[in-house]
C-alpha positions as CSV (number, residue, x, y, z in Angstrom):
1,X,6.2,-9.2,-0.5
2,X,4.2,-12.2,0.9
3,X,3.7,-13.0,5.0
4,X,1.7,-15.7,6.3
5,X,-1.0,-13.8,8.2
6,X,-1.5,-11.0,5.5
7,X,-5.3,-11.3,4.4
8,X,-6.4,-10.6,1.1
9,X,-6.0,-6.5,0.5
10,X,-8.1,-6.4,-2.7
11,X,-11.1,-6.7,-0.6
12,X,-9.9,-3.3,1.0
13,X,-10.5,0.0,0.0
14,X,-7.4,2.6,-0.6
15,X,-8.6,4.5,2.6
16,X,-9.0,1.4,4.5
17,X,-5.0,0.4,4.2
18,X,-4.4,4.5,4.1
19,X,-5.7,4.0,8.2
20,X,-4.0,0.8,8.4
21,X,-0.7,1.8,7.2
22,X,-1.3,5.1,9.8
23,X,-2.1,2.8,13.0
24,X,0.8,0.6,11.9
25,X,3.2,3.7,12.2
26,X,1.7,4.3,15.5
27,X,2.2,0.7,16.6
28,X,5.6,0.7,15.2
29,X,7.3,3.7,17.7
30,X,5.2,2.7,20.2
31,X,6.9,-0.9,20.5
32,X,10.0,1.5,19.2
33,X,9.5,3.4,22.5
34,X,9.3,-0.3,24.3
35,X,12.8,-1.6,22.8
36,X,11.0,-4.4,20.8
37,X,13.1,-5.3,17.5
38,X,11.5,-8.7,16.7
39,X,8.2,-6.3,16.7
40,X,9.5,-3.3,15.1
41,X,10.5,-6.3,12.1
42,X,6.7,-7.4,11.9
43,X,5.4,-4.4,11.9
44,X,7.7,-2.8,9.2
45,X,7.2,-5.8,7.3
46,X,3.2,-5.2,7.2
47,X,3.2,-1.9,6.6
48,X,5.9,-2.6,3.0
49,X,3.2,-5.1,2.2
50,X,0.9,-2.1,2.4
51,X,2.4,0.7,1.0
52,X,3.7,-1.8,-2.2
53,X,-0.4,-2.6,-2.7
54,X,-1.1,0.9,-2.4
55,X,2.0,2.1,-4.7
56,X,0.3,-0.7,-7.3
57,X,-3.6,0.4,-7.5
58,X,-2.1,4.4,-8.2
59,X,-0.1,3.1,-11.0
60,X,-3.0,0.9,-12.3
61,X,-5.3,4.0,-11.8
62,X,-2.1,6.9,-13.4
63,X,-2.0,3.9,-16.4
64,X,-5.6,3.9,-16.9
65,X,-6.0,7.6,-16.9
66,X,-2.9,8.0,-19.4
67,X,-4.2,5.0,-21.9
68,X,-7.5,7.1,-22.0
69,X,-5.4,11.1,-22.7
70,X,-3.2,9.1,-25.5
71,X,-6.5,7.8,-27.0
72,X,-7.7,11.2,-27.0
73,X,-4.5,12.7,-28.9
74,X,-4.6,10.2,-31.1
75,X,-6.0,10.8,-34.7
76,X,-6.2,8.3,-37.0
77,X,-8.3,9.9,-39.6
């Protein structure tokens, strides 16, 4: 998912977006509470973009720890 004013979230750590993703929740029934729609859209829109960067280092990190258990079962001898 792309939006003009997302920054760059590789430079982030996993807890950093982890906070982000919880003060966008906040933000989101908060303006929820206001009867904003046009902000509830933004915000929900951020907080995908987050959770689909998140969702993509885990399997990167789950892929990297099952490449290294199927090169340990392996036996080639």
């Amino acid at each position: 998912m792309f939006h003009p004013l997302e920054q760059d979230l590789s430079r982030f750590k996993d807890s950093e977006i982890e906070e982000r993703i919880i003060d966008l929740n906040k933000k989101y029934f908060a303006a929820a509470r206001m009867g904003k729609p046009e902000l509830l859209t933004q915000i929900s829109t951020f907080v995908t973009i987050y959770k689909e960067e998140l969702g993509k280092r885990y399997a990167e990190k789950l892929k990297g720890q099952l490449d290294n258990d199927l090169d340990q079962l392996i036996n080639v001898d």
